[in-house]
BANU-420815 format. One record per residue (C-alpha): residue number from 1; y, z, x; residue in three letters. Coordinates in nm, 2 decimals, padded with zeros to 4 digits. Each point is the difference from the previous one (the first is absolute). Layout:
  nr      Y      Z      X rest
 NUM      Y      Z      X  ALA
...
//
This chain:
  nr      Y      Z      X rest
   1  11.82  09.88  09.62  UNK
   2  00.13 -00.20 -00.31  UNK
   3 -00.15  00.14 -00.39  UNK
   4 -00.18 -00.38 -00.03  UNK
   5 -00.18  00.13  00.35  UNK
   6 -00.11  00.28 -00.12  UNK
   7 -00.07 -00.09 -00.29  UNK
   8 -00.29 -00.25  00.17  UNK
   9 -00.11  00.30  00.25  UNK
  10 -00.08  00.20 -00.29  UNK
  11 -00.19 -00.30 -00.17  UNK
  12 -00.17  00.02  00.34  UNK
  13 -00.09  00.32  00.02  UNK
  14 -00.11  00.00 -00.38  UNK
  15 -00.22 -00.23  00.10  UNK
  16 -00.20  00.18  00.29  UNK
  17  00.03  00.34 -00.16  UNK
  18 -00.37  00.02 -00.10  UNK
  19 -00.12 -00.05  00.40  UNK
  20 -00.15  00.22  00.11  UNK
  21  00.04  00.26  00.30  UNK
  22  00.22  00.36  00.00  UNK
  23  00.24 -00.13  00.26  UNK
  24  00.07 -00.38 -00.17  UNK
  25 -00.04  00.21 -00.35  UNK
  26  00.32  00.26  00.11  UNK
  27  00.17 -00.32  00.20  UNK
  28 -00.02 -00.18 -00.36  UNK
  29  00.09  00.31 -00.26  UNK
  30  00.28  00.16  00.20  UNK
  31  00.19 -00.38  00.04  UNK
  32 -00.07 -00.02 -00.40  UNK
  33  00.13  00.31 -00.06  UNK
  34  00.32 -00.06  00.26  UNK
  35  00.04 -00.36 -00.18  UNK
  36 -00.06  00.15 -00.38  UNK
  37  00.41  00.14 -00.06  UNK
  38  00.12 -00.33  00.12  UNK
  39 -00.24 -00.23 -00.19  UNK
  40  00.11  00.21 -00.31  UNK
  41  00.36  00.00  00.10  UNK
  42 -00.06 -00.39 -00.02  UNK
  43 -00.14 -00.01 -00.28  UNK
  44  00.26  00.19 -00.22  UNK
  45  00.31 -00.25  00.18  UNK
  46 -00.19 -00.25 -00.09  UNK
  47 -00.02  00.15 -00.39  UNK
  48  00.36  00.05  00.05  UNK
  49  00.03 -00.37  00.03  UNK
  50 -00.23 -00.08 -00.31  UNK
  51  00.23  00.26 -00.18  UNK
  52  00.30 -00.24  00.10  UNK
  53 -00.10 -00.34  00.00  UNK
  54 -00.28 -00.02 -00.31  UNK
  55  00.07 -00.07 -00.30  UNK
  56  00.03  00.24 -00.29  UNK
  57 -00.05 -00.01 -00.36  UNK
  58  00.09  00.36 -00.17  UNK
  59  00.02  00.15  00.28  UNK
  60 -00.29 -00.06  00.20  UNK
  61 -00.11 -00.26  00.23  UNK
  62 -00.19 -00.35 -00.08  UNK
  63 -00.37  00.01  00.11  UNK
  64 -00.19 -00.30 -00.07  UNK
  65 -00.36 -00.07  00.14  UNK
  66  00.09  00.34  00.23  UNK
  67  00.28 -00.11  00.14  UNK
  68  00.38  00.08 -00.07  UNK
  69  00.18 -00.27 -00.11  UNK
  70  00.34 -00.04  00.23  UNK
  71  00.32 -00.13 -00.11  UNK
  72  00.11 -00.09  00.34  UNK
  73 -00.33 -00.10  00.22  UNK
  74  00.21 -00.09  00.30  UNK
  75  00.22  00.32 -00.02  UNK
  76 -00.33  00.17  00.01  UNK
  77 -00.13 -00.15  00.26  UNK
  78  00.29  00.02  00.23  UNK
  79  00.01  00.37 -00.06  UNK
  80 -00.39  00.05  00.04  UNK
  81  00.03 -00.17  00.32  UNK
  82  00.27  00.23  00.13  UNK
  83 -00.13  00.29 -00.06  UNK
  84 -00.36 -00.15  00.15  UNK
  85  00.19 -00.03  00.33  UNK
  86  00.17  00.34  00.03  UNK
  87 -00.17  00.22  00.30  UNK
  88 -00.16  00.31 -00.05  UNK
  89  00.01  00.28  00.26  UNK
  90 -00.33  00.12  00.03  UNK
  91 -00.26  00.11  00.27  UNK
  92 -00.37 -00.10 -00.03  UNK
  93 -00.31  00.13  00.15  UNK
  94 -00.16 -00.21  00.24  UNK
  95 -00.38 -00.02  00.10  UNK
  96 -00.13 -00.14  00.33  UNK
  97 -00.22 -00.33 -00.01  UNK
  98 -00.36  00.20  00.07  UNK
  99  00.09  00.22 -00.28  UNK
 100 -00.02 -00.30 -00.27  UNK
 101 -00.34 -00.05 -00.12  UNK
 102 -00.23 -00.29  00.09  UNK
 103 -00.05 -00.09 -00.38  UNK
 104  00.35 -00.09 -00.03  UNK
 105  00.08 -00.37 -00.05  UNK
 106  00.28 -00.24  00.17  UNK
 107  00.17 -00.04 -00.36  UNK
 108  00.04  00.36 -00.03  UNK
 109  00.10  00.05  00.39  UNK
 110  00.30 -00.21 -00.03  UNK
 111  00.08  00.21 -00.30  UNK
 112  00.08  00.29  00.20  UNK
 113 -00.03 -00.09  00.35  UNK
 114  00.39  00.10  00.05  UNK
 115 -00.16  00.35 -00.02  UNK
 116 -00.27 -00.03  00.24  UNK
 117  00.08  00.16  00.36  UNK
 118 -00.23 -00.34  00.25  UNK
 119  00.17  00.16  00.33  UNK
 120 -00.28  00.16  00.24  UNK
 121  00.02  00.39 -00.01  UNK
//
């Protein structure tokens, strides 16, 4: 799975996190919590990059209206993007279809329906 992929299934399951039922409830925490490392992981390459690309006055980078100021956008971007598409080795918990509550909407199904186990048992 690539980080911008995972990146999105953790939206996902961010998003259904407060539906309720003890088997959806573990299904949901225990992916967060798989997901978590890597997310961070992501997120401190991707300060790495800030670090590298933004622009610095004194010593410290540029932030205007909360964003950091880049000296070379495209640089950026093309390194962003790379590191978006690098695959992550990593095993997720599945739940089977019946398990999923009722209350659950099609948005938030296509969010994580890679996880869901639809095969008869």
């Amino acid at each position: 799975m690539k980080k911008k992929e995972l990146i999105a299934l953790s939206k996902a399951l961010i998003s259904v996190k407060d539906i309720t039922g003890k088997k959806f409830g573990y299904f949901v925490a225990r992916n967060i919590n798989l997901i978590n490392p890597e997310i961070e992981k992501a997120e401190s390459d991707r300060q790495a990059l800030l670090q590298s690309y933004g622009k610095k006055e004194d010593g410290k980078l540029v932030i205007e209206n909360e964003n950091v100021i880049l000296e070379d956008q495209e640089g950026f971007n093309q390194e962003y993007e790379k590191l978006m598409e690098e695959e992550v080795e990593i095993k997720l918990f599945n739940i089977s279809l019946k398990e999923v509550p009722e209350l659950i909407t099609a948005g938030q199904l296509s969010g994580i329906y890679l996880l869901i186990n639809d095969t008869p048992e």
